[in-house]
LUMMAR-782379 format. One record per residue: residue in one letter; x, y, z of N, C-alpha, C in turn. Coordinates in steps of 0.05 Angstrom, whole numbers, plus 5000, padded with zeros to 4 digits. Example, Ala and Ser with C-alpha at 12.3 -4.5 7.8 and 13.67 -1.06 7.14 Angstrom:
# LUMMAR-782379
+------+------+------+------+------+------+------+------+------+------+
| code |  nc1 |  nc2 |  nc3 | cac1 | cac2 | cac3 |  cc1 |  cc2 |  cc3 |
+------+------+------+------+------+------+------+------+------+------+
|    A | 5264 | 4886 | 5156 | 5246 | 4910 | 5156 | 5264 | 4934 | 5156 |
|    S | 5257 | 4955 | 5142 | 5273 | 4979 | 5143 | 5258 | 5001 | 5157 |
+------+------+------+------+------+------+------+------+------+------+
//
This chain:
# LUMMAR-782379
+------+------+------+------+------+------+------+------+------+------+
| code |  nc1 |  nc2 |  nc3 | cac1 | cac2 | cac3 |  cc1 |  cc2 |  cc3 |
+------+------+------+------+------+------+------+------+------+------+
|    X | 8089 | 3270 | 1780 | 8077 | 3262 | 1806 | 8058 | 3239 | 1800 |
|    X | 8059 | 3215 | 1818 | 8054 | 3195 | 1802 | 8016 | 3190 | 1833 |
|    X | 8009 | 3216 | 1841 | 7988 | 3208 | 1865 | 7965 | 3192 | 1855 |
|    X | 7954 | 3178 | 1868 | 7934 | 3164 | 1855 | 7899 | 3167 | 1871 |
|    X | 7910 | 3192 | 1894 | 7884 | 3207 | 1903 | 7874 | 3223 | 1897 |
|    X | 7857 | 3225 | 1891 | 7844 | 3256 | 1873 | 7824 | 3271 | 1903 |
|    X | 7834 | 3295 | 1891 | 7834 | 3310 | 1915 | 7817 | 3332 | 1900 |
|    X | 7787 | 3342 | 1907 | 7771 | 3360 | 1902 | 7782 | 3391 | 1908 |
|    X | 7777 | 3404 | 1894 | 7790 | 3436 | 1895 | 7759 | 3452 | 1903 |
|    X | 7751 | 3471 | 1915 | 7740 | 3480 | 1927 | 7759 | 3512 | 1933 |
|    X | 7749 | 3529 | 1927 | 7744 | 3568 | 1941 | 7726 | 3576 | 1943 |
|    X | 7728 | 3579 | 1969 | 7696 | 3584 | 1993 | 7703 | 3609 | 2002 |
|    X | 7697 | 3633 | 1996 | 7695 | 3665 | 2006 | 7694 | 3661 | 2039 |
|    X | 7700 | 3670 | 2058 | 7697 | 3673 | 2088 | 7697 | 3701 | 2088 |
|    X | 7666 | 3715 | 2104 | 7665 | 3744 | 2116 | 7668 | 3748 | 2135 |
|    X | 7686 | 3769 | 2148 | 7689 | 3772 | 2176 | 7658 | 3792 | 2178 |
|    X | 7656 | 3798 | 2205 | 7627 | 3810 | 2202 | 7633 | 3812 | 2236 |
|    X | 7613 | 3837 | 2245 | 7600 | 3844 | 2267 | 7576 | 3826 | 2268 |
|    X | 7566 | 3821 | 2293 | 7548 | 3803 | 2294 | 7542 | 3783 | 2282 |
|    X | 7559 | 3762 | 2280 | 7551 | 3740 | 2260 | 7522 | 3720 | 2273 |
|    X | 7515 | 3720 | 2293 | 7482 | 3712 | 2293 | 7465 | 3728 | 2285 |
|    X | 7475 | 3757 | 2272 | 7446 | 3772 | 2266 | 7453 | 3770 | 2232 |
|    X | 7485 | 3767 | 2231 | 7489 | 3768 | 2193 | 7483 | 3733 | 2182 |
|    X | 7481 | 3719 | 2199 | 7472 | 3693 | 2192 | 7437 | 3699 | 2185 |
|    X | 7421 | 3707 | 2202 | 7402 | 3717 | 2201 | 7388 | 3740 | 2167 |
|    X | 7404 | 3750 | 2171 | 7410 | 3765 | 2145 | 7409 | 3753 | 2119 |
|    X | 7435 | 3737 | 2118 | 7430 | 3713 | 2098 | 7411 | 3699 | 2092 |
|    X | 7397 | 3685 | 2120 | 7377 | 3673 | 2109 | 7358 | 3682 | 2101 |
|    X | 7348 | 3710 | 2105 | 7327 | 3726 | 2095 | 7329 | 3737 | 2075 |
|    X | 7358 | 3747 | 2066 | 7359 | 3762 | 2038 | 7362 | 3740 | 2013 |
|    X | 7379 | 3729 | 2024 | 7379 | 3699 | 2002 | 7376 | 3682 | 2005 |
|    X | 7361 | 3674 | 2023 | 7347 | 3649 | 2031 | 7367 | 3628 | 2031 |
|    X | 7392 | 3631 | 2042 | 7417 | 3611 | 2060 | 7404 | 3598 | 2073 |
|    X | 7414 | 3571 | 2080 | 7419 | 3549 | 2092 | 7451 | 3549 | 2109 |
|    X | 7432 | 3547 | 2138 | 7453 | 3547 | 2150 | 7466 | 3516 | 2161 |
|    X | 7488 | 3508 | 2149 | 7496 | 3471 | 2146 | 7517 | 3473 | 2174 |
|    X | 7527 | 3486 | 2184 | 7550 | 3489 | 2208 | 7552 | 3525 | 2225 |
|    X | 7552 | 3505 | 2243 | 7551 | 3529 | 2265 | 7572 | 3530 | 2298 |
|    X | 7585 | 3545 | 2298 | 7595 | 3538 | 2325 | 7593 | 3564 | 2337 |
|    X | 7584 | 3568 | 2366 | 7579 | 3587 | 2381 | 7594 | 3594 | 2407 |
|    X | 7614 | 3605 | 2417 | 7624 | 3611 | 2442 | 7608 | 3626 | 2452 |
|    X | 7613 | 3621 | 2484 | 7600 | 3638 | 2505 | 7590 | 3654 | 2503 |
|    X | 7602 | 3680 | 2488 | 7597 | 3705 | 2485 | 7580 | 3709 | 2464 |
|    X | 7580 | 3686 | 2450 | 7556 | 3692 | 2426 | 7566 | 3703 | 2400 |
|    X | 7597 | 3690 | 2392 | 7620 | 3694 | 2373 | 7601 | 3665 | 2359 |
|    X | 7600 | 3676 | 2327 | 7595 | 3651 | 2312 | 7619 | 3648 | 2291 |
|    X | 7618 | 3621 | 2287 | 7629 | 3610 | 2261 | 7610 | 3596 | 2243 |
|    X | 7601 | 3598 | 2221 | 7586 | 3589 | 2206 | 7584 | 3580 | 2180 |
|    X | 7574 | 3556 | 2171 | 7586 | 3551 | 2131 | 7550 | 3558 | 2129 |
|    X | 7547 | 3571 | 2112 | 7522 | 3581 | 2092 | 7519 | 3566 | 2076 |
|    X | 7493 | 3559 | 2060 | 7488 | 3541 | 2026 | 7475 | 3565 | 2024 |
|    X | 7479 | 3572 | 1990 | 7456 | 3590 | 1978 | 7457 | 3570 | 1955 |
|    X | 7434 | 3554 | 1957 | 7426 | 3535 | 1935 | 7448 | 3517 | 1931 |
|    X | 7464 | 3512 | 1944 | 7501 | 3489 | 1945 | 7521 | 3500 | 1937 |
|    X | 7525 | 3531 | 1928 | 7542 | 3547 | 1933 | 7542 | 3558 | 1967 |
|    X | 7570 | 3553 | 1971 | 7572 | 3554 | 2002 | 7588 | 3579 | 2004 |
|    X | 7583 | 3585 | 2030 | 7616 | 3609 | 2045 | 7615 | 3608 | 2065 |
|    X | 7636 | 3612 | 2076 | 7626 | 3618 | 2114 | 7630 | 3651 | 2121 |
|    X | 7619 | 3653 | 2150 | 7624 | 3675 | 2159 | 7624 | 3672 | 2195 |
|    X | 7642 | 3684 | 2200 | 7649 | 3681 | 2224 | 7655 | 3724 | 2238 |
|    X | 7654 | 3720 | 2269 | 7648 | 3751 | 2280 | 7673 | 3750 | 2275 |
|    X | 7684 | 3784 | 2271 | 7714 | 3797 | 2265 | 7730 | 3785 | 2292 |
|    X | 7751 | 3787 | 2289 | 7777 | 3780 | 2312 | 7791 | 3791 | 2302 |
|    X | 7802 | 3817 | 2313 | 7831 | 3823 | 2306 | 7853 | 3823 | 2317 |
|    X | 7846 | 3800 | 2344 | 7874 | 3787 | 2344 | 7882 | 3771 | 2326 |
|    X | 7867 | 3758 | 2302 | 7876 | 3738 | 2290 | 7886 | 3752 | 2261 |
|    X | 7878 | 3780 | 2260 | 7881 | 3789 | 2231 | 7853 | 3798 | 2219 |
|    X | 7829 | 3790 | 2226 | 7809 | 3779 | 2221 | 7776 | 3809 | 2225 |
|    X | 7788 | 3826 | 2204 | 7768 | 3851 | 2205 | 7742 | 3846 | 2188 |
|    X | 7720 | 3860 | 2198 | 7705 | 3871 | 2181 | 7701 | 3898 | 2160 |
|    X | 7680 | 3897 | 2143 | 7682 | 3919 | 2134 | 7684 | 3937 | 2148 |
|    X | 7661 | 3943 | 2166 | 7660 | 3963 | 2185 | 7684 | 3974 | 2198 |
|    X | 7704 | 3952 | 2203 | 7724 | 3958 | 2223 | 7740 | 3974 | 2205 |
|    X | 7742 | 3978 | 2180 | 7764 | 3979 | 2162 | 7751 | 4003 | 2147 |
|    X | 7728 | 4006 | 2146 | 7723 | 4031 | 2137 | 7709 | 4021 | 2099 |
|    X | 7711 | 3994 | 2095 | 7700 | 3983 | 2069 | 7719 | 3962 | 2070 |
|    X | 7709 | 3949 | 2039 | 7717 | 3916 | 2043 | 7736 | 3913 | 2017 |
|    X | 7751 | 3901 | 2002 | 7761 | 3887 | 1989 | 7759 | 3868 | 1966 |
|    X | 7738 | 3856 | 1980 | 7725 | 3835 | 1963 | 7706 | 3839 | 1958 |
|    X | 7692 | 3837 | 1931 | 7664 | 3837 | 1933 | 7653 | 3811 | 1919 |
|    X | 7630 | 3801 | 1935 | 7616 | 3772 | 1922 | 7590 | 3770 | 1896 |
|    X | 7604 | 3759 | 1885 | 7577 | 3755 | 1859 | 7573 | 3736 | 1866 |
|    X | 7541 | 3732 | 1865 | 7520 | 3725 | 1864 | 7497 | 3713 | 1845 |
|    X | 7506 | 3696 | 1827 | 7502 | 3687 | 1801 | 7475 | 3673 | 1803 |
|    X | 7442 | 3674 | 1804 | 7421 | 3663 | 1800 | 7400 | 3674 | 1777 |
|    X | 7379 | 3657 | 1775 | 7370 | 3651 | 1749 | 7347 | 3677 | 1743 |
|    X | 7342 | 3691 | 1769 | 7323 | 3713 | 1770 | 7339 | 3741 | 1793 |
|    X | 7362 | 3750 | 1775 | 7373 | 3768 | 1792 | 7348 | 3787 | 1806 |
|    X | 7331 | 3799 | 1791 | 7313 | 3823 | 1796 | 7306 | 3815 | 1829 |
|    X | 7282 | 3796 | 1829 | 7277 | 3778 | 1846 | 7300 | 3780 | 1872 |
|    X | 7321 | 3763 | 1874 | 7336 | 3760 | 1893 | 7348 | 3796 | 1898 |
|    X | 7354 | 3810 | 1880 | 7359 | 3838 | 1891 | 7336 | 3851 | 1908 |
|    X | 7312 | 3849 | 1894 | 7292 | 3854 | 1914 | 7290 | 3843 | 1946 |
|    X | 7296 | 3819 | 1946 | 7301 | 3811 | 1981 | 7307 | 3818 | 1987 |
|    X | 7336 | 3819 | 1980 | 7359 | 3837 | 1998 | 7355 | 3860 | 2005 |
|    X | 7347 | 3885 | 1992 | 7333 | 3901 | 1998 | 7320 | 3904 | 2020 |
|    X | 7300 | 3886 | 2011 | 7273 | 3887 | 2027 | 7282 | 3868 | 2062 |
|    X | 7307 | 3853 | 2062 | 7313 | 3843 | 2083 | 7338 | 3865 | 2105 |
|    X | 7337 | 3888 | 2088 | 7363 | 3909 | 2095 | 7386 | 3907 | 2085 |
|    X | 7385 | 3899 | 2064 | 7412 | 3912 | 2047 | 7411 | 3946 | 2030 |
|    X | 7436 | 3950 | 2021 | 7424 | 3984 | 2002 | 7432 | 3976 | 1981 |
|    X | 7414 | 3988 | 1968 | 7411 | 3974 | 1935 | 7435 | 4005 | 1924 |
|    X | 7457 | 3987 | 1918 | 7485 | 4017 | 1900 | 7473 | 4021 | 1874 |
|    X | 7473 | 4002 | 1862 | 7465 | 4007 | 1837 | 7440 | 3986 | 1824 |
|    X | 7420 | 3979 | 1814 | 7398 | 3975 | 1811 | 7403 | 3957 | 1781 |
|    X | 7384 | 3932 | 1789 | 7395 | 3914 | 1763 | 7392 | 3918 | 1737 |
|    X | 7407 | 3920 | 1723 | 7405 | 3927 | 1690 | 7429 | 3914 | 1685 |
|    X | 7414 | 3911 | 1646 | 7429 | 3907 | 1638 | 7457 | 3918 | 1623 |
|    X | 7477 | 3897 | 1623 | 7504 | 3915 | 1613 | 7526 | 3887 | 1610 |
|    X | 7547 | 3896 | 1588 | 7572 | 3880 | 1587 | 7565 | 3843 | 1592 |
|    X | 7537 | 3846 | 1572 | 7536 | 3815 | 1579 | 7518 | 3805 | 1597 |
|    X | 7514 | 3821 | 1626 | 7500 | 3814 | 1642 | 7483 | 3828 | 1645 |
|    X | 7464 | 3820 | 1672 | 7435 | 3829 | 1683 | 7447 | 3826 | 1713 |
|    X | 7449 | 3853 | 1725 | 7469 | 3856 | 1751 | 7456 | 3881 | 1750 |
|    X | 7463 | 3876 | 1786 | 7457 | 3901 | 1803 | 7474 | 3891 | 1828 |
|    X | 7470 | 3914 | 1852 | 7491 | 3911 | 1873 | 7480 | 3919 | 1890 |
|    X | 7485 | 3903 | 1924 | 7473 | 3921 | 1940 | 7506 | 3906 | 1959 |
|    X | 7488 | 3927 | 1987 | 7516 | 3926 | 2004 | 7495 | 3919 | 2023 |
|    X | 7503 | 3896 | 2040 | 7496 | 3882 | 2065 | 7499 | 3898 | 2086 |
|    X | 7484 | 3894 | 2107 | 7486 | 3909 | 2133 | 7505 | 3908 | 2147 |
|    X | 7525 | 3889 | 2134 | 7548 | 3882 | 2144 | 7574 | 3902 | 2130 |
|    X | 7565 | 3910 | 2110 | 7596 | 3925 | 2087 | 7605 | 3899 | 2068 |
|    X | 7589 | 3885 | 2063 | 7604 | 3869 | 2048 | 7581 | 3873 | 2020 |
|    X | 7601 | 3877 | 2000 | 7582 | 3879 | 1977 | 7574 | 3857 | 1959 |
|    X | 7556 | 3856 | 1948 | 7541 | 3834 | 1936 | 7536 | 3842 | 1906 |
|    X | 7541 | 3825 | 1883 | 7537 | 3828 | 1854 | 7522 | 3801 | 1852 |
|    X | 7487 | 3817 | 1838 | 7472 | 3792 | 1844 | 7466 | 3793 | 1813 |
|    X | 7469 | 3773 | 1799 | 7456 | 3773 | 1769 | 7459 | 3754 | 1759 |
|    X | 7460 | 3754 | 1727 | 7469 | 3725 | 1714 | 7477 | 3733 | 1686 |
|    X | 7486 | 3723 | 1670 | 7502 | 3726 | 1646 | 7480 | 3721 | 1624 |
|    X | 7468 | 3742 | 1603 | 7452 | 3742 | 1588 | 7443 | 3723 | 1567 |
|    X | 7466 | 3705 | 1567 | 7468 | 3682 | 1551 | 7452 | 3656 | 1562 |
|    X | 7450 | 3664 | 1583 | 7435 | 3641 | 1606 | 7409 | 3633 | 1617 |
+------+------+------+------+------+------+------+------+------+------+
//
């Protein structure tokens, strides 16, 4: 293939979520997100792209006409997001302290300095960094 446009590669996590103005909210308090895009219908349905420090994701409210569940709806989630910064302890503490539940508590193991909590939403979070770092 002879293309001569170079085309950036990018995988951006998307959470479906109940209340996405109160889980946008969330974000910005537990991990201090930046919210860069927002779109809001009538009803108060968001679509949203997040920065946590220029790691991005979006999150938009569940639709299940489109396919489009939350944890909640489903009974738990699938995916779970790591969360790679330079002072895990620290950032697990926010979350916490902003309403997340702390599953398991940061320590170390297998390399890393990780702990886990689960968002008010059901989506789980692996917040740490690799010991070498």
């Amino acid at each position: 293939m002879t293309d001569k446009t170079s085309i950036a590669c990018a995988l951006l996590p998307w959470l479906s979520v109940r209340n996405g103005a109160k889980a946008v909210e969330f974000y910005k308090s537990a991990f201090g997100a930046r919210e860069v895009y927002r779109v809001e219908d009538a009803a108060g349905s968001v679509v949203s792209r997040l920065s946590l420090e220029g790691a991005e994701f979006w999150l938009s409210d569940e639709s299940p006409e489109h396919g489009n569940f939350s944890p909640e709806s489903l009974g738990g989630g699938s995916v779970k997001m790591l969360f790679i910064v330079s002072d895990p302890d620290a950032m697990f503490a926010a979350a916490v302290a902003a309403g997340a539940k702390s599953i398991h508590a940061v320590k170390e193991g297998h390399g890393w300095r990780v702990g886990r909590v689960a968002d008010p939403f059901g989506h789980h979070w692996e917040i740490g960094r690799p010991l070498d770092s």
